[in-house]
C-alpha positions as a Markdown table, in Angstrom:
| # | Residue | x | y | z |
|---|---|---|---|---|
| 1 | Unk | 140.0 | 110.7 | 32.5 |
| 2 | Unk | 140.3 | 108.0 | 35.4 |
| 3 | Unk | 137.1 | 107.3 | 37.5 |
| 4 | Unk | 138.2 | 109.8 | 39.8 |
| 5 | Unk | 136.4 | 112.3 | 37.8 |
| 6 | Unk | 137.7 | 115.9 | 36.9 |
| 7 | Unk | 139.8 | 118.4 | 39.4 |
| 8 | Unk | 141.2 | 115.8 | 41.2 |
| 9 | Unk | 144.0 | 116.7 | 43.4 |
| 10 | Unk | 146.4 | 113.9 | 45.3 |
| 11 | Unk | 147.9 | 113.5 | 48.8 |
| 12 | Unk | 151.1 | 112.0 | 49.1 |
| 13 | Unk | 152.1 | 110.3 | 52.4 |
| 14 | Unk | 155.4 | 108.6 | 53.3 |
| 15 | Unk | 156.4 | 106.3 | 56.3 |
| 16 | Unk | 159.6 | 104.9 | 57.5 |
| 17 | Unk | 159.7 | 100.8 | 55.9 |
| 18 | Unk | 160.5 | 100.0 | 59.7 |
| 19 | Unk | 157.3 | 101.5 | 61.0 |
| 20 | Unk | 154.8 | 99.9 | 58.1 |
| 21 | Unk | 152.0 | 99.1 | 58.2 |
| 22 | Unk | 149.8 | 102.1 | 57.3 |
| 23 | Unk | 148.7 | 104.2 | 60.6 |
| 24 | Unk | 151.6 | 102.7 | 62.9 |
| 25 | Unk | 154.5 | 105.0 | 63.2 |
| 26 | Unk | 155.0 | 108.3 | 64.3 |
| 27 | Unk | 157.5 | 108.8 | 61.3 |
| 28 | Unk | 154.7 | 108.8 | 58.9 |
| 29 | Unk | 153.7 | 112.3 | 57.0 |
| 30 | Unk | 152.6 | 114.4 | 55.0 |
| 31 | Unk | 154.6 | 115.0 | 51.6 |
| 32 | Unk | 152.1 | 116.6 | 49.8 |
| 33 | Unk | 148.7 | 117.5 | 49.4 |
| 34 | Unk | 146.7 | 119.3 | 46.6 |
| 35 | Unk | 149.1 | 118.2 | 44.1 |
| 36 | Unk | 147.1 | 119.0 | 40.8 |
| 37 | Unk | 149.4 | 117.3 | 38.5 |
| 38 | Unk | 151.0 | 113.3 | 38.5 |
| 39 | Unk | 153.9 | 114.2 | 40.3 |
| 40 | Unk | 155.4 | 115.2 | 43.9 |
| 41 | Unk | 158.9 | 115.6 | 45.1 |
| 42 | Unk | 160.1 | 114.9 | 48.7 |
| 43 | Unk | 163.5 | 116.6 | 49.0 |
| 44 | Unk | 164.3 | 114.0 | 52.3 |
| 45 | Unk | 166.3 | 111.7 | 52.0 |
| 46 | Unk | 166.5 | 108.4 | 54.5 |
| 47 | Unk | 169.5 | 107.4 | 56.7 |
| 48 | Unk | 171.8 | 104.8 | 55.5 |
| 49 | Unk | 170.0 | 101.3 | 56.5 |
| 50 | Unk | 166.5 | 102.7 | 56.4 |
| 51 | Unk | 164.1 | 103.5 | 53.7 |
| 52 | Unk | 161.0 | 105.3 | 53.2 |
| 53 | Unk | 157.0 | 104.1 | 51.2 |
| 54 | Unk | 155.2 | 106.1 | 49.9 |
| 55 | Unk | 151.4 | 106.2 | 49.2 |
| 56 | Unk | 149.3 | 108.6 | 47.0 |
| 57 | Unk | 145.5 | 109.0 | 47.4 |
| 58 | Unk | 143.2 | 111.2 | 45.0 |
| 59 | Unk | 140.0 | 113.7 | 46.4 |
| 60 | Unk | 138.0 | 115.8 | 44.5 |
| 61 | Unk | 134.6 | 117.5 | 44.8 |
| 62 | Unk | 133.1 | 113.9 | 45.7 |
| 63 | Unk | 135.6 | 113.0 | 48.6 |
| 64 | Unk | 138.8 | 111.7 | 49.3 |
| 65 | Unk | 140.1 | 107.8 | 48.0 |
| 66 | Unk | 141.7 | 105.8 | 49.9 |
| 67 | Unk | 145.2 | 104.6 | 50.6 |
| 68 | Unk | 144.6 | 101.4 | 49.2 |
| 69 | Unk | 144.0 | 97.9 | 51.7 |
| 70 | Unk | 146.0 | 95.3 | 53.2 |
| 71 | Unk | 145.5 | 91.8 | 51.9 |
| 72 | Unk | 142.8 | 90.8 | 54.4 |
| 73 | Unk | 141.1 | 93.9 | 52.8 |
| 74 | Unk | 141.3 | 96.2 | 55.6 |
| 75 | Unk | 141.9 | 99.8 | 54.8 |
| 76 | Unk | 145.2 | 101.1 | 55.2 |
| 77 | Unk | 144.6 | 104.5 | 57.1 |
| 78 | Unk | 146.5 | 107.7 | 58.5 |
| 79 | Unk | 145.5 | 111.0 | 58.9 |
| 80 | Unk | 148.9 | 112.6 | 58.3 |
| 81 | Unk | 147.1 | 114.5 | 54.9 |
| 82 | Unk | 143.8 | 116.2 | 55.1 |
């Protein structure tokens, strides 16, 4: 079991690769959330030239993770998930 401990559940969060970084563009939202098993689908698909990230956080009884940090080792935040 990773560190996360048991019953955890993900939120999945996608931007446009135009409006990165994390918390910057109004194109950012939520895929998924409570996803109880490793994977998510995300039936949209981008416009020719563009492209989409994607980020995937775990929570469970303890809290939420994060999104992961920039290299300067700020936290990359958005509150398009719960």
């Amino acid at each position: 079991m990773p560190s996360g401990g048991t019953d955890a559940v993900y939120e999945v969060m996608r931007g446009a690769l135009d409006q990165f970084p994390v918390g910057s563009g109004a194109a950012e939202t939520c895929v998924d959330s409570g996803v109880a098993g490793q994977s998510a689908q995300d039936g949209t698909t981008p416009s020719p030239g563009s492209g989409f990230y994607y980020l995937v956080r775990a929570r469970n009884i303890c809290g939420a993770g994060t999104y992961g940090s920039a290299s300067g080792g700020s936290p990359w935040m958005t509150s398009v998930c719960p």
